[in-house]
C-alpha positions as YAML, in Angstrom:
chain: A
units: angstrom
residues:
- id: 1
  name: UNK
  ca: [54.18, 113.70, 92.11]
- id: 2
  name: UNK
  ca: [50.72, 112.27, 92.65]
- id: 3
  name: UNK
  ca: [48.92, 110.69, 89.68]
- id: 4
  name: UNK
  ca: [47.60, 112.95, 88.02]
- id: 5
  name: UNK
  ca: [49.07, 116.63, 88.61]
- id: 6
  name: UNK
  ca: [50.46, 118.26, 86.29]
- id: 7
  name: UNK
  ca: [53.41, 120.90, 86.33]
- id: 8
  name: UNK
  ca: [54.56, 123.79, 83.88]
- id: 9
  name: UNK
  ca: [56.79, 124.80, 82.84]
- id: 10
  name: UNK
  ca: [57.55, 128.64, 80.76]
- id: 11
  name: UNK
  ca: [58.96, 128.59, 77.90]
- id: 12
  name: UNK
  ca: [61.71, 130.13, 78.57]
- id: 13
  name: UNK
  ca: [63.00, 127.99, 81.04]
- id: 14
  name: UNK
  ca: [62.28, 124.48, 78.93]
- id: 15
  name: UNK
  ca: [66.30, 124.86, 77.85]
- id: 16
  name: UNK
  ca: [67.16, 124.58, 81.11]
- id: 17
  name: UNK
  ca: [64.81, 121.83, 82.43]
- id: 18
  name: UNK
  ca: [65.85, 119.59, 79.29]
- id: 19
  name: UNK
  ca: [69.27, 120.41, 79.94]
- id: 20
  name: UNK
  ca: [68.48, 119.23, 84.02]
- id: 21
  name: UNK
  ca: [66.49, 115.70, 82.52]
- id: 22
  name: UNK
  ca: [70.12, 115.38, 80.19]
- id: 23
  name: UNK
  ca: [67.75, 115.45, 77.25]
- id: 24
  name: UNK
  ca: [68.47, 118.51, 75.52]
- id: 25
  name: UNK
  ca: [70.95, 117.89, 73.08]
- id: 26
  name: UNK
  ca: [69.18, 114.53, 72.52]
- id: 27
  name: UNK
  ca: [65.57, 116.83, 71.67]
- id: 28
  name: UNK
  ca: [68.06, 119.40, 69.63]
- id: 29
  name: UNK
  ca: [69.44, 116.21, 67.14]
- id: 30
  name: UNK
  ca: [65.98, 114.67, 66.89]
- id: 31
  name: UNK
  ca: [66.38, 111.46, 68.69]
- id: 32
  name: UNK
  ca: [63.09, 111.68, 70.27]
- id: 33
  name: UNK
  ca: [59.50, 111.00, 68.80]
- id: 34
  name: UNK
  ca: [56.08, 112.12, 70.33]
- id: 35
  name: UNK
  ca: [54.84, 109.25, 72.41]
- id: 36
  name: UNK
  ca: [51.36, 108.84, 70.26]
- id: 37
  name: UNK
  ca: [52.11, 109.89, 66.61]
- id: 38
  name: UNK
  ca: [55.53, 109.32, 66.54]
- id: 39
  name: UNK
  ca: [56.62, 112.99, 64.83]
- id: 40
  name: UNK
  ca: [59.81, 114.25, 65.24]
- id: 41
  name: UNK
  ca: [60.09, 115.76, 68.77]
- id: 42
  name: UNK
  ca: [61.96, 119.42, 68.71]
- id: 43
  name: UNK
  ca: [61.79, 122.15, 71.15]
- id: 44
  name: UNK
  ca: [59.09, 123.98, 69.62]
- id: 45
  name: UNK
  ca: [57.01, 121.26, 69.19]
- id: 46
  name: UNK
  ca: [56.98, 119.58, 73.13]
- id: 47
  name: UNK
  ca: [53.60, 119.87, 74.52]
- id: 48
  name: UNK
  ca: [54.35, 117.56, 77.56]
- id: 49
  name: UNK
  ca: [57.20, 115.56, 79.09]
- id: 50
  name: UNK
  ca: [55.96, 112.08, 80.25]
- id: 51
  name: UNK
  ca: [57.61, 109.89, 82.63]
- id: 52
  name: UNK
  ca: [56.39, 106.50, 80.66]
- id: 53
  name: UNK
  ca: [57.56, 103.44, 81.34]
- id: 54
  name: UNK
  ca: [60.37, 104.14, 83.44]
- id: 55
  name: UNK
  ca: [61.84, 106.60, 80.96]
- id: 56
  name: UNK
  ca: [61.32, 110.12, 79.67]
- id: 57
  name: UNK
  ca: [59.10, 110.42, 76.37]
- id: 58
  name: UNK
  ca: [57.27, 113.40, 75.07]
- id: 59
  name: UNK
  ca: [54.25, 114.06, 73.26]
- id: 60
  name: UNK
  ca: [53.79, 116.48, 70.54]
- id: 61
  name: UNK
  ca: [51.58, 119.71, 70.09]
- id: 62
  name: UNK
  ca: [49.20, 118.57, 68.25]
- id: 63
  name: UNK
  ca: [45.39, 118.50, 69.24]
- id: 64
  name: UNK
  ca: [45.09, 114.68, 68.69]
- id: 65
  name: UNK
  ca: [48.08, 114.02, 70.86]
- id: 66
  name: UNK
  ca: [47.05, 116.32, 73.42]
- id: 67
  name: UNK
  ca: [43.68, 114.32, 74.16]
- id: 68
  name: UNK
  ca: [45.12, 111.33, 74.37]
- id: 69
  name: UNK
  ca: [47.92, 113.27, 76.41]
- id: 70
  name: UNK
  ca: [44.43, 113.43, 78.98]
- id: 71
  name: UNK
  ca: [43.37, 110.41, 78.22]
- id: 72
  name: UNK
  ca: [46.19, 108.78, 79.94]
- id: 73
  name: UNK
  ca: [45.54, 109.76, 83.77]
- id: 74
  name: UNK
  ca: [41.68, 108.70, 83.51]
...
């Protein structure tokens, strides 16, 4: 993917494309926080999925975390 583009995904397929990254049940038990305020991550709560650091980390839906969501590919 070139820096920055950005891909969705419908909600009714994020099941399946967690369940693809092998991150579902991991999102489902609350292993993962959001990548700027550090919340609980949960599948009603992902805005984005971030490849960061050579790993997978999310970010949240709130507004805050969404700008600096933006922020990052400037």
């Amino acid at each position: 993917m070139k820096n920055n583009q950005m891909k969705a995904v419908h909600d009714d397929d994020l099941d399946s494309l967690l369940k693809s990254l092998n991150v579902l049940d991991s999102v489902c038990s609350g292993k993962y926080e959001c990548l700027f305020c550090h919340k609980k991550i949960t599948v009603d709560n992902i805005d984005a999925i971030v490849p960061y650091e050579n790993s997978i980390q999310f970010t949240c839906d709130s507004p805050e975390c969404h700008l600096k969501l933006i922020g990052l590919g400037k």
